[in-house]
PQR file of N, CA, C, O and H, with PARSE charges and radii, in Angstrom:
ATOM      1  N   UNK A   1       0.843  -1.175   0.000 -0.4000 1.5000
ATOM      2  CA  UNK A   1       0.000   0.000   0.000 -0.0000 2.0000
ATOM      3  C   UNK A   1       0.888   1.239   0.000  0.5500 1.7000
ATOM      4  O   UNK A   1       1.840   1.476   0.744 -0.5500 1.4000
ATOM      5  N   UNK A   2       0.424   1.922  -0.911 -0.4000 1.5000
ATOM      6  CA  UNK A   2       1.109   3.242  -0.870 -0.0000 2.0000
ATOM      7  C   UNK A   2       0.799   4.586  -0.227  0.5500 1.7000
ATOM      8  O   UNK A   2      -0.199   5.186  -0.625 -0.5500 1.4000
ATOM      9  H   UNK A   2      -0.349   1.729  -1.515  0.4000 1.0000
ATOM     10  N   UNK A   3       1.391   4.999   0.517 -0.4000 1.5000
ATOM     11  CA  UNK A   3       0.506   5.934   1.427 -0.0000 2.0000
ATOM     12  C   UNK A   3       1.287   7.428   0.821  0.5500 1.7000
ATOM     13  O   UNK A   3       2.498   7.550   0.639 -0.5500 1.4000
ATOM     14  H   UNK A   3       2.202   4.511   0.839  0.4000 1.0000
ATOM     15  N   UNK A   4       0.169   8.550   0.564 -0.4000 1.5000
ATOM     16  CA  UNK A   4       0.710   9.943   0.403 -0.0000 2.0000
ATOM     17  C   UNK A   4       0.709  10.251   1.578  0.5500 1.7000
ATOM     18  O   UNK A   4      -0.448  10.323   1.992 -0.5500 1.4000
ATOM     19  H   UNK A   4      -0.815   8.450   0.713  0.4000 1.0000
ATOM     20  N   UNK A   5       1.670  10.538   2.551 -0.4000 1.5000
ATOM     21  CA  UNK A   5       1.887  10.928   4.281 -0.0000 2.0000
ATOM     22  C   UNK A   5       2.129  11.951   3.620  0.5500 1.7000
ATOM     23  O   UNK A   5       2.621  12.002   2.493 -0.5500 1.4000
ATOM     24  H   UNK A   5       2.609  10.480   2.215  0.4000 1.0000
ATOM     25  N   UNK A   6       1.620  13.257   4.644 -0.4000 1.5000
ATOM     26  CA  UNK A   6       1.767  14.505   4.897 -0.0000 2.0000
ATOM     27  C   UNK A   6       2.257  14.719   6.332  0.5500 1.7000
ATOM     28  O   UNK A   6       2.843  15.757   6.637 -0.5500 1.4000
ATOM     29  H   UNK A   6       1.221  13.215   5.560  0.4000 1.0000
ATOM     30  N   UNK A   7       2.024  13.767   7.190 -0.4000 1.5000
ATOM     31  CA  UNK A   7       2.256  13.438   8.756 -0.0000 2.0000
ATOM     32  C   UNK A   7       2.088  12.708   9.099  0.5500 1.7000
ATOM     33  O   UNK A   7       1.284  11.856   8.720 -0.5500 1.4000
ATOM     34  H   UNK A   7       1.547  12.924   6.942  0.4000 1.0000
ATOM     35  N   UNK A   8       3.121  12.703  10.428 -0.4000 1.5000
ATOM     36  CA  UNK A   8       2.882  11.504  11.660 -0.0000 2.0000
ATOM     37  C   UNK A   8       1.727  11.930  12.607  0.5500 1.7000
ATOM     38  O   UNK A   8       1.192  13.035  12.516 -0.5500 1.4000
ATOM     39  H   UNK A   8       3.774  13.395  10.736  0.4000 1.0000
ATOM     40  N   UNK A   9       1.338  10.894  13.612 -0.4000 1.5000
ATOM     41  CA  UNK A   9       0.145  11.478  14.281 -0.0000 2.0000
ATOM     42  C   UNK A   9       0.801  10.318  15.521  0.5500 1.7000
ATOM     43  O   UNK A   9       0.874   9.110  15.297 -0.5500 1.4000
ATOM     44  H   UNK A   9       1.773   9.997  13.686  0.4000 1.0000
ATOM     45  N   UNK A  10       1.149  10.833  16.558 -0.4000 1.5000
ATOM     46  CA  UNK A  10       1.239  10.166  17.727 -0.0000 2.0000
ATOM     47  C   UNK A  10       0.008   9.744  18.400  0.5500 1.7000
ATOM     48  O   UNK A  10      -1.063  10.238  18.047 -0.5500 1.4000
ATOM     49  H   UNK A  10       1.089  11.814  16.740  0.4000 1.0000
ATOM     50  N   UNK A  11       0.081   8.637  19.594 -0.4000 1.5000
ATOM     51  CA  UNK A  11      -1.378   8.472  19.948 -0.0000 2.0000
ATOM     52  C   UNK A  11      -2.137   9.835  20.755  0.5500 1.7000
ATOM     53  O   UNK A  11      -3.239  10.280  20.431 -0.5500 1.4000
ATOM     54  H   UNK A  11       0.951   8.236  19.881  0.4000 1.0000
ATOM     55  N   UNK A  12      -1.491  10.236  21.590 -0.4000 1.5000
ATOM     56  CA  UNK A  12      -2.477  11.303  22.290 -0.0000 2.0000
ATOM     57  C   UNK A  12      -3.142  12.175  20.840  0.5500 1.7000
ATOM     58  O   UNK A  12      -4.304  11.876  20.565 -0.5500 1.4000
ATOM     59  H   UNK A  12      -0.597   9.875  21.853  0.4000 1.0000
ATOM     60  N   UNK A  13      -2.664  12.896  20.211 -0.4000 1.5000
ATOM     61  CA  UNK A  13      -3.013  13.017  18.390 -0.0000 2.0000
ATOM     62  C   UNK A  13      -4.236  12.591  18.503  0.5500 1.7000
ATOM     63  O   UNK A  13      -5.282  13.068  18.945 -0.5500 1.4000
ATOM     64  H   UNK A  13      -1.720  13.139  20.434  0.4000 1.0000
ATOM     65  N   UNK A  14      -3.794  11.217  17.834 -0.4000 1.5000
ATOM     66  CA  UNK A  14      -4.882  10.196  16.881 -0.0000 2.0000
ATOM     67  C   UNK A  14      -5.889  10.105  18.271  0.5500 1.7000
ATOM     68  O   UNK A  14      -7.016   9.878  17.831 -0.5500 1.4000
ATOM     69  H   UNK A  14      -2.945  10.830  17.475  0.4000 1.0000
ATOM     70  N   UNK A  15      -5.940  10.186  19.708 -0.4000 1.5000
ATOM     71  CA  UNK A  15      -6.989  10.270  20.154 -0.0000 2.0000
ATOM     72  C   UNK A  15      -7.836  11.537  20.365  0.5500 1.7000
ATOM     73  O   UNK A  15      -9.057  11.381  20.398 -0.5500 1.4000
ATOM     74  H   UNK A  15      -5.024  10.370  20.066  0.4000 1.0000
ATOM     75  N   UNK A  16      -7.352  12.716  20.504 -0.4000 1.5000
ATOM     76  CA  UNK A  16      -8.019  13.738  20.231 -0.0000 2.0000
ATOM     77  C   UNK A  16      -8.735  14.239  18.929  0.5500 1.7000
ATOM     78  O   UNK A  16      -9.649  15.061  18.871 -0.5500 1.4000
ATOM     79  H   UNK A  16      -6.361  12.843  20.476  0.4000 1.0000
ATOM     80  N   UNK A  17      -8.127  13.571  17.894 -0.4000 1.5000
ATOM     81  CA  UNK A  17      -8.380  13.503  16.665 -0.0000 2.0000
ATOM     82  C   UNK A  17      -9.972  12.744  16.325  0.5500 1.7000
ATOM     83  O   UNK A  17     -10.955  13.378  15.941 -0.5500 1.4000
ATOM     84  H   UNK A  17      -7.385  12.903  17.941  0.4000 1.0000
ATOM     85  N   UNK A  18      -9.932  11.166  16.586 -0.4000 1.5000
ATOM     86  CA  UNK A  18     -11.183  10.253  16.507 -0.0000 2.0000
ATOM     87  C   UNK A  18     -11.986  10.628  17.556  0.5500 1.7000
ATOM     88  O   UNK A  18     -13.181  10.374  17.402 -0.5500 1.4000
ATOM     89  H   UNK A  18      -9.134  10.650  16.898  0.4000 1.0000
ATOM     90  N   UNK A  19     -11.596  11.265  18.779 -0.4000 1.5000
ATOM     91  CA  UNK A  19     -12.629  11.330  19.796 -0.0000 2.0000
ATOM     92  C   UNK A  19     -12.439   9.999  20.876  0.5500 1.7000
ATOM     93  O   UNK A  19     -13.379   9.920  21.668 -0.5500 1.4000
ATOM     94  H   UNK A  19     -10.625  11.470  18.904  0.4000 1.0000
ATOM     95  N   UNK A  20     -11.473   9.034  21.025 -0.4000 1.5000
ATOM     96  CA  UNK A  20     -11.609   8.086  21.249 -0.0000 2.0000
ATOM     97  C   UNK A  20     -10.374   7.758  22.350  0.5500 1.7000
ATOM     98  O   UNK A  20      -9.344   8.363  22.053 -0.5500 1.4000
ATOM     99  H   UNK A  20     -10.709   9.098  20.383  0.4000 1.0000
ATOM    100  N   UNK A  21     -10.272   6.977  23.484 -0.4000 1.5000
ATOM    101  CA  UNK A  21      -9.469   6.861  24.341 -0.0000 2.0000
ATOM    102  C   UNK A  21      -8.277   5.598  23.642  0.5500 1.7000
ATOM    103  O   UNK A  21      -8.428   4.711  22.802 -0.5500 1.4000
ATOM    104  H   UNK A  21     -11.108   6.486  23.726  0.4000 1.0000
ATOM    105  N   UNK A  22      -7.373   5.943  24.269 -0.4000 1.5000
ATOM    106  CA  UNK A  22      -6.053   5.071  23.882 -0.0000 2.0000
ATOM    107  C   UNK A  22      -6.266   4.006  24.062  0.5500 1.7000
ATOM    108  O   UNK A  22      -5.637   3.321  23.255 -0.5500 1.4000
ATOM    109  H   UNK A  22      -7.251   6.663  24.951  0.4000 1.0000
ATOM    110  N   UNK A  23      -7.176   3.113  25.094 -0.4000 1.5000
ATOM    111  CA  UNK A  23      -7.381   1.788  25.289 -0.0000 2.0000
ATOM    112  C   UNK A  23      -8.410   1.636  23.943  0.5500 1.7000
ATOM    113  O   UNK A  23      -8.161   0.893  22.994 -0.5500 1.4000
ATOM    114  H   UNK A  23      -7.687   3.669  25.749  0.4000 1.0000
ATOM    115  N   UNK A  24      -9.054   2.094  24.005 -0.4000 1.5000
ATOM    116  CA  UNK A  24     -10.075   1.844  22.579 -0.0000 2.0000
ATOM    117  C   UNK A  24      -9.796   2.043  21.012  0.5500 1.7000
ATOM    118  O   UNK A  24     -10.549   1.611  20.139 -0.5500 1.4000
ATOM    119  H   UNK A  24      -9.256   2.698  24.776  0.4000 1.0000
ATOM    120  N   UNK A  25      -9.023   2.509  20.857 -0.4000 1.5000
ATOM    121  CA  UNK A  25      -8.242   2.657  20.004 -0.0000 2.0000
ATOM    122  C   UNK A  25      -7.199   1.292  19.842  0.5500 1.7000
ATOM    123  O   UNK A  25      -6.986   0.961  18.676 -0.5500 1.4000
ATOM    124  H   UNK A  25      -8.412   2.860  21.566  0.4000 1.0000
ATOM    125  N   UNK A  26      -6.778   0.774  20.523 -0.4000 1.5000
ATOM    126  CA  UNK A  26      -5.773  -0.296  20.244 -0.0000 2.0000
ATOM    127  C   UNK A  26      -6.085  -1.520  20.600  0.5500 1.7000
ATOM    128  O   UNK A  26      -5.374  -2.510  20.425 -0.5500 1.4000
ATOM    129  H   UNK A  26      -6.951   1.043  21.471  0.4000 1.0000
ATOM    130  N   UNK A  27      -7.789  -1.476  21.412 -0.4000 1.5000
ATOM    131  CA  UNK A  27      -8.374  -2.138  21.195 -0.0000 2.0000
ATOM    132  C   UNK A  27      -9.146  -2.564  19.733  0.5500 1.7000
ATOM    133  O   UNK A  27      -9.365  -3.741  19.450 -0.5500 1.4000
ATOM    134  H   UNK A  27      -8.366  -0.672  21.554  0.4000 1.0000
ATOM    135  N   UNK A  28      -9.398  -1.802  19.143 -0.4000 1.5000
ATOM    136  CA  UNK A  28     -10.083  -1.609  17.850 -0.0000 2.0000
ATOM    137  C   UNK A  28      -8.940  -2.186  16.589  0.5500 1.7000
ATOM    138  O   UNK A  28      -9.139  -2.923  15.624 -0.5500 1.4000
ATOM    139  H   UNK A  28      -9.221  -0.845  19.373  0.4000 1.0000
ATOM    140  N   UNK A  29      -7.974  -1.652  16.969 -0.4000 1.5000
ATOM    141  CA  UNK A  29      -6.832  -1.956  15.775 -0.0000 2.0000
ATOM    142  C   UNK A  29      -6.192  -3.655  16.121  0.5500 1.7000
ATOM    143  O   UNK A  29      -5.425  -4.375  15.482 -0.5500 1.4000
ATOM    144  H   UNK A  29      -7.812  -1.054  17.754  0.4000 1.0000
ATOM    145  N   UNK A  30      -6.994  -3.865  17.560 -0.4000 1.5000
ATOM    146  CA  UNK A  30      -6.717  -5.665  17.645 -0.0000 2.0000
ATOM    147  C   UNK A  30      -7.571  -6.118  16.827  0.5500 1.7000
ATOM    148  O   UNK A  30      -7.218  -6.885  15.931 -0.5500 1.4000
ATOM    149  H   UNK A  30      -7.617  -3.280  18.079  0.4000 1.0000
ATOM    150  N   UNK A  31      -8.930  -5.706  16.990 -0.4000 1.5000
ATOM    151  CA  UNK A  31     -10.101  -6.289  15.952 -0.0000 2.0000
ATOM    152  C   UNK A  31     -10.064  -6.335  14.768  0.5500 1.7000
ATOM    153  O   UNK A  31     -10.658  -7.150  14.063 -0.5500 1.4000
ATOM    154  H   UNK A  31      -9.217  -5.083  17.717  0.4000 1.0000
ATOM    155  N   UNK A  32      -8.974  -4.982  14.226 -0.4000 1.5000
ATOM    156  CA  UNK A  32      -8.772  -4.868  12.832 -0.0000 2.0000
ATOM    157  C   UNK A  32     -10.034  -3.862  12.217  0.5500 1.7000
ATOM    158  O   UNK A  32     -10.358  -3.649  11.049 -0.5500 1.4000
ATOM    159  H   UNK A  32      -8.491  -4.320  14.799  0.4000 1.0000
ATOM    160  N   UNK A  33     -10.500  -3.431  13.275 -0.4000 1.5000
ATOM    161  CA  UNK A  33     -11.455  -2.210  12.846 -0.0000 2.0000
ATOM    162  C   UNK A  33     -10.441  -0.823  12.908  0.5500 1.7000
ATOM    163  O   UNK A  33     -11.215   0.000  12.418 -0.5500 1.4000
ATOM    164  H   UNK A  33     -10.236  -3.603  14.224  0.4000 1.0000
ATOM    165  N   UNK A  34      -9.684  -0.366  13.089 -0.4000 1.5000
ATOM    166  CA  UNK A  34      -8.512   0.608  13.200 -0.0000 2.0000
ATOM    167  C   UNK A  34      -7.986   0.811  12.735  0.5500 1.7000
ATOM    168  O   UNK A  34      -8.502  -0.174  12.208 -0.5500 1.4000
ATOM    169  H   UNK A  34      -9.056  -1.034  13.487  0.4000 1.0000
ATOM    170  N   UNK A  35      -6.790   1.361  11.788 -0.4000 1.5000
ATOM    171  CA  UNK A  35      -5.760   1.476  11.291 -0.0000 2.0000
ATOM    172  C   UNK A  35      -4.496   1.298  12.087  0.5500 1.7000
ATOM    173  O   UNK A  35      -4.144   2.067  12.982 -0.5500 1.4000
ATOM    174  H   UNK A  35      -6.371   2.162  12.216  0.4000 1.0000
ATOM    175  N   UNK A  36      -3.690  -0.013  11.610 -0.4000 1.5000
ATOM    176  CA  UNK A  36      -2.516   0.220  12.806 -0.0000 2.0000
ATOM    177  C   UNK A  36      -1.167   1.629  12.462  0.5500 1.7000
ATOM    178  O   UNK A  36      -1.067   2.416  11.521 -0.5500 1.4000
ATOM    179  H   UNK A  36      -3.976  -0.638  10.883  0.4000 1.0000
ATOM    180  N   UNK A  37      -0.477   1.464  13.473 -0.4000 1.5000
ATOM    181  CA  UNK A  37       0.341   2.608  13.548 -0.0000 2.0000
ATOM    182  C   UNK A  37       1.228   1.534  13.171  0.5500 1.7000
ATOM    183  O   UNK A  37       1.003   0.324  13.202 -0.5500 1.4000
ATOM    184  H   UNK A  37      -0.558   0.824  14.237  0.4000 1.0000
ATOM    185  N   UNK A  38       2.786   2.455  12.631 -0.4000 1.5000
ATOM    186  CA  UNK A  38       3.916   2.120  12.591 -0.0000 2.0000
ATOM    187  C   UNK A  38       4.616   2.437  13.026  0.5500 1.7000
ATOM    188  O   UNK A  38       4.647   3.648  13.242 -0.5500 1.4000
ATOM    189  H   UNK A  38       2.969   3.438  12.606  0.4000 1.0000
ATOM    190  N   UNK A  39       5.955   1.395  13.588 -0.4000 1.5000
ATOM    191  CA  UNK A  39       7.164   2.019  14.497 -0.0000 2.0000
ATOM    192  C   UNK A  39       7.791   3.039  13.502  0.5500 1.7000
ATOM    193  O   UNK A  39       7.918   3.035  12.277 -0.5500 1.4000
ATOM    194  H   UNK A  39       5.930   0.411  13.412  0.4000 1.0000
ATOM    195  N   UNK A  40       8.076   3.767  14.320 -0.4000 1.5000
ATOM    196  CA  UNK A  40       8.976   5.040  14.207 -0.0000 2.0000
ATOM    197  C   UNK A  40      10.258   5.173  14.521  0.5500 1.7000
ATOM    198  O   UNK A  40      10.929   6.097  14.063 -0.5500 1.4000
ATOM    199  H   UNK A  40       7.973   3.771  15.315  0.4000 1.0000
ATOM    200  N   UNK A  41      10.951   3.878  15.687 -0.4000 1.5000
ATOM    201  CA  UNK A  41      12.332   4.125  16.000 -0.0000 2.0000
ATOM    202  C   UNK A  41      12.786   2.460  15.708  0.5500 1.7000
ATOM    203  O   UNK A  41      13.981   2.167  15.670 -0.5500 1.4000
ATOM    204  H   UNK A  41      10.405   3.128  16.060  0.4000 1.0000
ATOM    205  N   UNK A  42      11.984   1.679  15.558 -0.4000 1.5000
ATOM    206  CA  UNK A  42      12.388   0.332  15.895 -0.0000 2.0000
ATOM    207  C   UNK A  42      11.926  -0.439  16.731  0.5500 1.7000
ATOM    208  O   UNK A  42      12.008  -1.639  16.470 -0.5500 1.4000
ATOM    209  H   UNK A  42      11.014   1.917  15.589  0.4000 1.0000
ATOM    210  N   UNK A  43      11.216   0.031  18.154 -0.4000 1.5000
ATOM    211  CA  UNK A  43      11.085   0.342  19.505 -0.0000 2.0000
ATOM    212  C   UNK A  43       9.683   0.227  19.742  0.5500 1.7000
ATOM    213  O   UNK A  43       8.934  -0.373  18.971 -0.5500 1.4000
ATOM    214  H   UNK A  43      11.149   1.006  18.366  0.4000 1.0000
ATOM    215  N   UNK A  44       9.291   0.821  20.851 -0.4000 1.5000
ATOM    216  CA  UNK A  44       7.824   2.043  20.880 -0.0000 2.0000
ATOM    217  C   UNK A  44       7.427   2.876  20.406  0.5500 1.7000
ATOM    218  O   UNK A  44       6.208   3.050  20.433 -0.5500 1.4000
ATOM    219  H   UNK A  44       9.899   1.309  21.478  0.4000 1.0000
ATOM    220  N   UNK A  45       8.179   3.670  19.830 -0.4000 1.5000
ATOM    221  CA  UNK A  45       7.335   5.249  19.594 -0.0000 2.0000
ATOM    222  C   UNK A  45       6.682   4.402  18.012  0.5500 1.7000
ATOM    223  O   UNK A  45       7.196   3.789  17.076 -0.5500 1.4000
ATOM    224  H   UNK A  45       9.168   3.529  19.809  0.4000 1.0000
ATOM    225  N   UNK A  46       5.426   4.771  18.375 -0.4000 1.5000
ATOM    226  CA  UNK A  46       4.548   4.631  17.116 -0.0000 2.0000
ATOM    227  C   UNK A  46       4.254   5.804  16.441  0.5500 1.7000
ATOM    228  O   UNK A  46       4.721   6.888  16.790 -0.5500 1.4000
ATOM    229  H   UNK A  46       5.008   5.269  19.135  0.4000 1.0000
ATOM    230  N   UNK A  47       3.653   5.686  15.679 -0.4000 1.5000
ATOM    231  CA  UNK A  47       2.909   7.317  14.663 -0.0000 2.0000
ATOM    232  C   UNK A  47       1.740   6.581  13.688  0.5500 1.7000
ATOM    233  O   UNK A  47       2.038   5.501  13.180 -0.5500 1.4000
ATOM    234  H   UNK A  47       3.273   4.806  15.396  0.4000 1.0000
ATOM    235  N   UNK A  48       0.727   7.028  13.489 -0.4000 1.5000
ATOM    236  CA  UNK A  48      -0.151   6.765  11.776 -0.0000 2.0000
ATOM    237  C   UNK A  48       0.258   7.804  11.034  0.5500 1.7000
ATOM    238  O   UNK A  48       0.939   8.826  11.109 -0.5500 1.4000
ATOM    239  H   UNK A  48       0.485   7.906  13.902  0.4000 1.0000
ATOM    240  N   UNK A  49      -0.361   7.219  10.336 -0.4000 1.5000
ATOM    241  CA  UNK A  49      -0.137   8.009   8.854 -0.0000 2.0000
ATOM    242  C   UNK A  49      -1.696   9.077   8.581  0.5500 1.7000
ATOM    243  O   UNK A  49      -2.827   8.593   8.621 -0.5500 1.4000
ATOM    244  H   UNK A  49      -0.914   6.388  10.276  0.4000 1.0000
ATOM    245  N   UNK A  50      -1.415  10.531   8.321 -0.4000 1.5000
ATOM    246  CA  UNK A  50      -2.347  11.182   8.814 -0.0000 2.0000
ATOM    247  C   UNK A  50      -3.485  10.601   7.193  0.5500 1.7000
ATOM    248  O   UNK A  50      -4.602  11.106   7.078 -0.5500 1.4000
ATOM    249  H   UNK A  50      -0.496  10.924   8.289  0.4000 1.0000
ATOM    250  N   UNK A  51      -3.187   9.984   6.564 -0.4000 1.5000
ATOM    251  CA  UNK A  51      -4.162   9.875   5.327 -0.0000 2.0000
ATOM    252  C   UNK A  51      -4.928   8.770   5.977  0.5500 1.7000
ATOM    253  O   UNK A  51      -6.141   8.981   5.947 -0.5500 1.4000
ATOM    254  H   UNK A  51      -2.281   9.573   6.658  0.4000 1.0000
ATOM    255  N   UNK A  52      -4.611   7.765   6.498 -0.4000 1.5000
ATOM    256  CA  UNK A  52      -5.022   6.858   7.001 -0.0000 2.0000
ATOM    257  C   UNK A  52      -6.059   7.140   7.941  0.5500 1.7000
ATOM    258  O   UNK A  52      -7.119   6.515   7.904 -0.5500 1.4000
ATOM    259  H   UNK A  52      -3.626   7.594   6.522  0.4000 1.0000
ATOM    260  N   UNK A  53      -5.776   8.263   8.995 -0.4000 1.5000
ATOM    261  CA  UNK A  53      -6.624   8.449   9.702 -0.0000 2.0000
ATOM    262  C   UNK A  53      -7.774   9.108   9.290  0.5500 1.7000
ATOM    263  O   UNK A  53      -8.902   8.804   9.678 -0.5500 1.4000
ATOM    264  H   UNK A  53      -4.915   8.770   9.025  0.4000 1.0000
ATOM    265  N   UNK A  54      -7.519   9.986   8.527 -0.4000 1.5000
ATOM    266  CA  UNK A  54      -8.761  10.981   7.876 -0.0000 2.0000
ATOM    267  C   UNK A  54      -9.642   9.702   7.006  0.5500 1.7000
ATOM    268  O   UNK A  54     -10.858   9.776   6.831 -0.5500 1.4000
ATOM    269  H   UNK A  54      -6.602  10.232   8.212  0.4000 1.0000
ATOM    270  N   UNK A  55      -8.818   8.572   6.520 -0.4000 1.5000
ATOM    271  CA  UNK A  55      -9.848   8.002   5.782 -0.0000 2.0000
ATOM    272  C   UNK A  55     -10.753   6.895   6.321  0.5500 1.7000
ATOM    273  O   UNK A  55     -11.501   6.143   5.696 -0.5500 1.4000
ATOM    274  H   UNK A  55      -7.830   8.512   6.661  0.4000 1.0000
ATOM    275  N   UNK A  56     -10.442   6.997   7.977 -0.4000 1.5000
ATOM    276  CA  UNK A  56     -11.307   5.645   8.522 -0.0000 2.0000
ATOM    277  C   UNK A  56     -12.005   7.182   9.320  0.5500 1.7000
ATOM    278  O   UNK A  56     -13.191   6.853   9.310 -0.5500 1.4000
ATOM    279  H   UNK A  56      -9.834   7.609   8.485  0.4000 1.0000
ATOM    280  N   UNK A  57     -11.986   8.340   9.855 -0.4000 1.5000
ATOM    281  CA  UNK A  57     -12.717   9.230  10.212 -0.0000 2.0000
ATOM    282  C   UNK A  57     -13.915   9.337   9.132  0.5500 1.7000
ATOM    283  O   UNK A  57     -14.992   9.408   9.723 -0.5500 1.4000
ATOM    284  H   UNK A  57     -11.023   8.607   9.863  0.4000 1.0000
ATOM    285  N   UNK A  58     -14.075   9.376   7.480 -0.4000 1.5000
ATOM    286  CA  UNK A  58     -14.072   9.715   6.866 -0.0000 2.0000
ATOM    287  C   UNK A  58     -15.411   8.197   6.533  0.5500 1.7000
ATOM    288  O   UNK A  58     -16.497   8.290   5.960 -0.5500 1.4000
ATOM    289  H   UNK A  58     -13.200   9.319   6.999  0.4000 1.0000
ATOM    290  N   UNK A  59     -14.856   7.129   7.060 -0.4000 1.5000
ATOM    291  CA  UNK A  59     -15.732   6.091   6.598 -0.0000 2.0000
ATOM    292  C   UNK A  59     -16.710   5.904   7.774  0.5500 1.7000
ATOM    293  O   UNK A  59     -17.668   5.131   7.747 -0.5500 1.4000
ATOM    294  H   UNK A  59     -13.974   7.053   7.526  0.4000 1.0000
ATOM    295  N   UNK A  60     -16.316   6.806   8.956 -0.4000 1.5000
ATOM    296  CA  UNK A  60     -17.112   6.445   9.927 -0.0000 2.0000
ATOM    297  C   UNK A  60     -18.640   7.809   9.808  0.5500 1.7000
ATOM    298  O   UNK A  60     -19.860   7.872   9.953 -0.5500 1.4000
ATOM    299  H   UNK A  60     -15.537   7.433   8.977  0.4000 1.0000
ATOM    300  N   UNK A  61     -17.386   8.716   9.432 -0.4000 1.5000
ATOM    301  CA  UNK A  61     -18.944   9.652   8.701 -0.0000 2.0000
ATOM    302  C   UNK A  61     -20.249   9.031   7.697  0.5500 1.7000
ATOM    303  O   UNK A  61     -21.475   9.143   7.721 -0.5500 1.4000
ATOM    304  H   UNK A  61     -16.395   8.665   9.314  0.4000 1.0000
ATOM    305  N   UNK A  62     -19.260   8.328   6.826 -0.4000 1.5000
ATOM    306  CA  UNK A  62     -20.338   7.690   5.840 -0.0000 2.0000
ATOM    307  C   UNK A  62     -21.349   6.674   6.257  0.5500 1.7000
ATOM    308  O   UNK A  62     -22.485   6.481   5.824 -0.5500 1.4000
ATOM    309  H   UNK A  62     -18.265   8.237   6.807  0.4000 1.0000
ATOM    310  N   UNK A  63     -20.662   6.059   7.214 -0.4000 1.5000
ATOM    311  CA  UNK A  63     -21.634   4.736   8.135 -0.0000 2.0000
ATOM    312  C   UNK A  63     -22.578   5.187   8.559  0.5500 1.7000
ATOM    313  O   UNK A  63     -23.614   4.523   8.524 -0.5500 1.4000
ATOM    314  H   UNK A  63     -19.739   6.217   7.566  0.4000 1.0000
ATOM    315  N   UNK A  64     -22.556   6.953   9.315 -0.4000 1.5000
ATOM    316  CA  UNK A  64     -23.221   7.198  10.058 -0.0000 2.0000
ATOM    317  C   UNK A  64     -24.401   8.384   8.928  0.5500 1.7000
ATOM    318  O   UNK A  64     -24.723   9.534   9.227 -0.5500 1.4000
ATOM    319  H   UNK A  64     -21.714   7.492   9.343  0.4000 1.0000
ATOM    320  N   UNK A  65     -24.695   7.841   8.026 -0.4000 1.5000
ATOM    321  CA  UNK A  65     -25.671   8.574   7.346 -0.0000 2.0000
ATOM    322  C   UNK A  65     -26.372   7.629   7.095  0.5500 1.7000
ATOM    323  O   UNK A  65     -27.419   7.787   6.467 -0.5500 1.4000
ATOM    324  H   UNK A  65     -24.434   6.907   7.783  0.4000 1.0000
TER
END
């Protein structure tokens, strides 16, 4: 998959962003309802990819019509 990144989005970010708490969020990306993040150092520090996020924000708008 090819991603056009414009940005990283750390979790506190990506939770102020969806509206959604950090446990629920990585709960969700266990289910595979989420977008996962990628390491950033090797390590821990994660980030998404900000296209990624706008486009599951984006599908959750559409669900909800």
């Amino acid at each position: 998959m090819q991603h056009k990144m414009h940005r990283f989005y750390r979790i506190h970010e990506v939770s102020v962003l969806v509206g959604l708490s950090r446990a629920t969020i990585y709960r969700l990306i266990k289910q595979g309802l989420f977008p996962p993040g990628v390491s950033l150092t090797g390590s821990r520090a994660v980030g998404w990819f900000e296209a990624d996020l706008l486009q599951w924000v984006n599908s959750r708008l559409n669900n909800a019509q």
